[in-house]
C-alpha positions in Angstrom: 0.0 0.0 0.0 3.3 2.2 0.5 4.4 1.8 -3.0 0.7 2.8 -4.6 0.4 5.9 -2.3 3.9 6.7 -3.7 2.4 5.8 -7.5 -0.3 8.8 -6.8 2.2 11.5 -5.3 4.3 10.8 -8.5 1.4 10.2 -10.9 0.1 14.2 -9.4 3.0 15.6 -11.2 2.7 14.1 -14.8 -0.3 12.8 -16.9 0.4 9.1 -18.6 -1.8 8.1 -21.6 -3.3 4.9 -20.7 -5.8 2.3 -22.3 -8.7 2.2 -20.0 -12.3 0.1 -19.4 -15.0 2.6 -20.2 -17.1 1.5 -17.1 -20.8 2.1 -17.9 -24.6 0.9 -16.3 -26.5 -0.4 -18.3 -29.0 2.7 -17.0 -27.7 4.6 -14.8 -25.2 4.5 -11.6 -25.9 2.5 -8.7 -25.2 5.1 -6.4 -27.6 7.6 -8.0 -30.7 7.1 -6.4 -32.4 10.4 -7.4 -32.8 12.2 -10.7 -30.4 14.7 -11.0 -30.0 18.2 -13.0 -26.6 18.2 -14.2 -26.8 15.1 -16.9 -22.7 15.3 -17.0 -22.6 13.2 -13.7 -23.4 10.3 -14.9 -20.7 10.0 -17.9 -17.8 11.5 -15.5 -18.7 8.9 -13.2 -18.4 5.8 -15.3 -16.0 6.9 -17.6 -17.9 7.9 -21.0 -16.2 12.0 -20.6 -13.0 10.0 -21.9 -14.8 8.8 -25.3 -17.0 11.8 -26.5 -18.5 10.0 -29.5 -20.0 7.3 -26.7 -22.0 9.6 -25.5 -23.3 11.0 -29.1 -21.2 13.6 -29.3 -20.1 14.9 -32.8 -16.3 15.9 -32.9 -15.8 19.3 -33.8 -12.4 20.6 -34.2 -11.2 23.8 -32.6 -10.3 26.6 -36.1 -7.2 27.5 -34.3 -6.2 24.1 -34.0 -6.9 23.2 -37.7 -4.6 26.2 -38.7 -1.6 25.1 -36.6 -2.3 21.3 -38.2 -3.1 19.6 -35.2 -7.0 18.9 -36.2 -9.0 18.9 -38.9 -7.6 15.0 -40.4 -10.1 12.9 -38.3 -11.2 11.1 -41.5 -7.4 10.4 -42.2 -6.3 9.2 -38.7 -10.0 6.8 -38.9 -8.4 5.4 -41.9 -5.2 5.1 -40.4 -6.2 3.4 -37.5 -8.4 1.1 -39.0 -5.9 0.4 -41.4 -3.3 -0.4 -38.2 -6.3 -2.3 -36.4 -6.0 -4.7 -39.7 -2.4 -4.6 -39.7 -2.3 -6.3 -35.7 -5.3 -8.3 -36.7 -3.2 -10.3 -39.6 0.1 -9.7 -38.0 0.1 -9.4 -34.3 1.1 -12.1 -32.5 -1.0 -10.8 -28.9 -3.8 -10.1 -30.9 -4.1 -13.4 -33.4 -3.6 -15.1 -29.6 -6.2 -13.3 -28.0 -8.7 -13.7 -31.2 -8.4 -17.4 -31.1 -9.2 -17.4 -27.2 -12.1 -15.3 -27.8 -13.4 -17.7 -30.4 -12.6 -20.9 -28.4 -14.7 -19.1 -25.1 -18.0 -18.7 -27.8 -17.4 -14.9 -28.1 -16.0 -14.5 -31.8 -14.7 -11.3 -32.7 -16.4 -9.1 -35.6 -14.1 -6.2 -36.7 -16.1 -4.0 -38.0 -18.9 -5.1 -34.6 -16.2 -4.9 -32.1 -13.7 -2.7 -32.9 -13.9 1.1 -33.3 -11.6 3.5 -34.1 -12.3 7.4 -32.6 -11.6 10.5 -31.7 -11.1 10.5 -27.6 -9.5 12.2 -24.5 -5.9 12.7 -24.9 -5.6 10.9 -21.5 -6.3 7.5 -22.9 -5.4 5.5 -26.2 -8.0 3.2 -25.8 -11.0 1.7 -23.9 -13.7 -0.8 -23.9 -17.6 -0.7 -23.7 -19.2 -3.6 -21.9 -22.5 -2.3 -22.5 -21.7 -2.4 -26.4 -19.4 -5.5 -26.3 -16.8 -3.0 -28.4 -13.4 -2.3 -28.0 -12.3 1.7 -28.6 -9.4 2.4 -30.3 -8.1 6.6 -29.9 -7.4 7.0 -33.2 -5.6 10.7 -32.4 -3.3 8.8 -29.6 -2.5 5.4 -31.2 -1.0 6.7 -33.7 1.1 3.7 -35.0 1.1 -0.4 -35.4 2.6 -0.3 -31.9 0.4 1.0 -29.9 -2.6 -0.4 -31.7 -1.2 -3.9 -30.8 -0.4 -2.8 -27.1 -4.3 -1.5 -26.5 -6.0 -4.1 -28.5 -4.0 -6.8 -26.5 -5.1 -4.5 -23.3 -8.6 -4.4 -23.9 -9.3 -7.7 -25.4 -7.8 -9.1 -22.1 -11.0 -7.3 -20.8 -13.4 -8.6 -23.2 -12.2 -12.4 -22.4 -13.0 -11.5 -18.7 -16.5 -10.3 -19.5 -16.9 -13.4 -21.8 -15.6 -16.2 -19.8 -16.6 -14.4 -15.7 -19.1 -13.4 -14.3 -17.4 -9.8 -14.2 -19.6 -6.6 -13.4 -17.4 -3.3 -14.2 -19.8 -1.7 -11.3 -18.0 -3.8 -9.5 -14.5 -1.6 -7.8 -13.1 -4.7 -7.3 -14.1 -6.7 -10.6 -12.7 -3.5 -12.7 -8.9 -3.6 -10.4 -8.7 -7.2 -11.1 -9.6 -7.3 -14.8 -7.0 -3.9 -15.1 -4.5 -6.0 -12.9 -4.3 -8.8 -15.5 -4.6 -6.5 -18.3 -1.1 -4.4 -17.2 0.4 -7.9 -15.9 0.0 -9.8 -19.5 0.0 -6.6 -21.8 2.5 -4.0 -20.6 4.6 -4.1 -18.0 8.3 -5.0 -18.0 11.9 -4.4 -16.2 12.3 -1.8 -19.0 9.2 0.3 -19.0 8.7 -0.3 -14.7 12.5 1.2 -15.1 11.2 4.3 -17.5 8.7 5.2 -15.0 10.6 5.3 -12.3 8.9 2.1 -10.6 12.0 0.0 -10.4 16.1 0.2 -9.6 19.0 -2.2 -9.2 17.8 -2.7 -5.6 14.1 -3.8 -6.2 14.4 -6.0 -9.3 12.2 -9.0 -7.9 9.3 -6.6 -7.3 9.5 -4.2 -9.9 7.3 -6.1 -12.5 4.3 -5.8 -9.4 5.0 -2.4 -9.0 4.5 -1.7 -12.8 1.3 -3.8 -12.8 -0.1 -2.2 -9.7 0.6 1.4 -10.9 -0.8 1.0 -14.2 -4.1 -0.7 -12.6 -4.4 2.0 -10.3 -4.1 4.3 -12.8 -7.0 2.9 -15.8 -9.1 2.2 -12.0 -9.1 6.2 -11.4 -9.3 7.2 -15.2 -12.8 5.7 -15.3 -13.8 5.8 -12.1 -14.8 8.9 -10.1 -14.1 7.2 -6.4 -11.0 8.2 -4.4 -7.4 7.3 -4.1 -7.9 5.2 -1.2 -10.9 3.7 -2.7 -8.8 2.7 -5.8 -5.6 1.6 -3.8 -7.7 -0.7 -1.4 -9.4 -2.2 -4.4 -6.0 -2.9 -6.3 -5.1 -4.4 -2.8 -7.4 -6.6 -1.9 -7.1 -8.4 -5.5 -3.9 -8.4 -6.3 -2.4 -11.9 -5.3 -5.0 -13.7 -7.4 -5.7 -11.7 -10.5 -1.9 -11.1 -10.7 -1.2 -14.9 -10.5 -4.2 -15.4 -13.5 -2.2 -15.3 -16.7 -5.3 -16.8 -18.7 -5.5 -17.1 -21.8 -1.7 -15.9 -23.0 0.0 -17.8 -20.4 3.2 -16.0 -19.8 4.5 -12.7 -18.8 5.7 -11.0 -22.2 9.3 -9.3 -21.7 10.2 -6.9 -24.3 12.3 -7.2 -26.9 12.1 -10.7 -26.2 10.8 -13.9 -28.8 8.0 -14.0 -25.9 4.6 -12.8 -28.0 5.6 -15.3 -30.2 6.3 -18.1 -28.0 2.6 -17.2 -26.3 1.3 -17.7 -29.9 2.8 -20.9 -30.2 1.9 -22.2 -27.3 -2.4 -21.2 -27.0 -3.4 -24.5 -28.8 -1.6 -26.6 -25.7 -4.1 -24.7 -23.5 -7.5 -25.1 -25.8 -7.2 -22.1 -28.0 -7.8 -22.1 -31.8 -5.0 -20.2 -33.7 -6.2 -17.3 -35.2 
């Protein structure tokens, strides 16, 4: 619990782009019990602020912005993305694994059903809508083949969980476990717990944790409007088990390492079709 309330002093100071779960009711939130004036409550509190065109919005781009070239492309950057979401699809070795799982588990993917490419906060680079069964892709922050295969690896990891548990992202500690696994199989590494700071020469067996559990924490608050100590209590009390669930890849994926395509190799020995 030391480590996480260290995470949010540091985190305070600079803004990470992270994939997140967009965590929706199906209605409204439980702890609304009365109707309210002010309609923005409900999307700040279950994360739709982060994905404007989940809520109906239509993106309009700032003039200014357009002039300095920073807006004014979405139709290009759609293109793009799709055309990297097709790329990781056919090439990917996370995301041919995680297809083949999701077909094994009776929940076949549909790209043009379950993926969607769109304009969203600059605080995220992806999410994904249980209510809709869809994965987001930002197409103005995943900007290359990269990260495309890092946050659809990321949220298809919580896609599998909706299929195969009974997971309810209204749930605090449901969404801390699912983002748990989600960090553990999808991102974090020596190297990138070393570029943020979560790991030195004298904390090398626990680095990988603390990467997981600062990235968790982090998608957990993104989506969520609770507290820090709401969000550190639920990383917490879940952590041992959801860290030590490496369904369906098997294996924590080291970078730069023949690891994705080891996973890939091995998914039939543990029931999955190959994509």
């Amino acid at each position: 619990m030391d480590f996480l309330t260290q995470v949010f002093a540091k985190a305070s100071a600079t803004t990470e782009t992270i994939p997140a779960a967009v965590v929706v009711n199906d209605t409204k939130p439980v702890t609304d019990t009365k109707e309210s004036s002010t309609p923005s409550k409900e999307p700040k509190e279950w994360g739709y602020d982060l994905y404007p065109e989940r809520r109906g919005e239509v993106y309009k781009p700032k003039w200014s912005r357009i002039l300095m070239g920073m807006e004014g492309k979405e139709n290009i950057d759609r293109y793009k993305c799709e055309q990297n979401v097709y790329w990781c699809v056919k090439n990917g070795p996370l995301v041919k694994l995680m297809m083949g799982a999701l077909r094994s588990s009776g929940c076949p993917m549909d790209l043009r059903r379950h993926i969607s490419c769109e304009v969203c906060d600059p605080t995220v680079t992806g999410g994904y809508d249980p209510v809709l069964n869809q994965i987001v892709v930002c197409q103005n922050m995943a900007t290359n083949k990269s990260m495309v295969h890092g946050v659809l690896t990321h949220e298809m990891i919580h896609m599998f969980d909706y299929c195969n548990n009974d997971l309810d992202f209204r749930n605090v500690d449901h969404l801390a476990c699912t983002e748990i696994r989600a960090a553990n199989l999808a991102h974090c590494s020596f190297l990138s717990a070393m570029m943020q700071g979560d790991a030195s020469p004298f904390n090398v067996k626990e680095a990988h944790q603390n990467c997981v559990k600062s990235k968790a924490l982090a998608s957990v608050l993104a989506v969520r409007n609770i507290s820090h100590e709401q969000a550190v209590a639920a990383v917490e009390r879940v952590f041992p088990k959801c860290y030590a669930d490496l369904e369906p890849i098997g294996r924590r994926i080291r970078r730069n390492s023949t690891d994705q395509q080891k996973a890939f190799m091995e998914a039939p020995m543990y029931g999955y079709d190959v994509y």
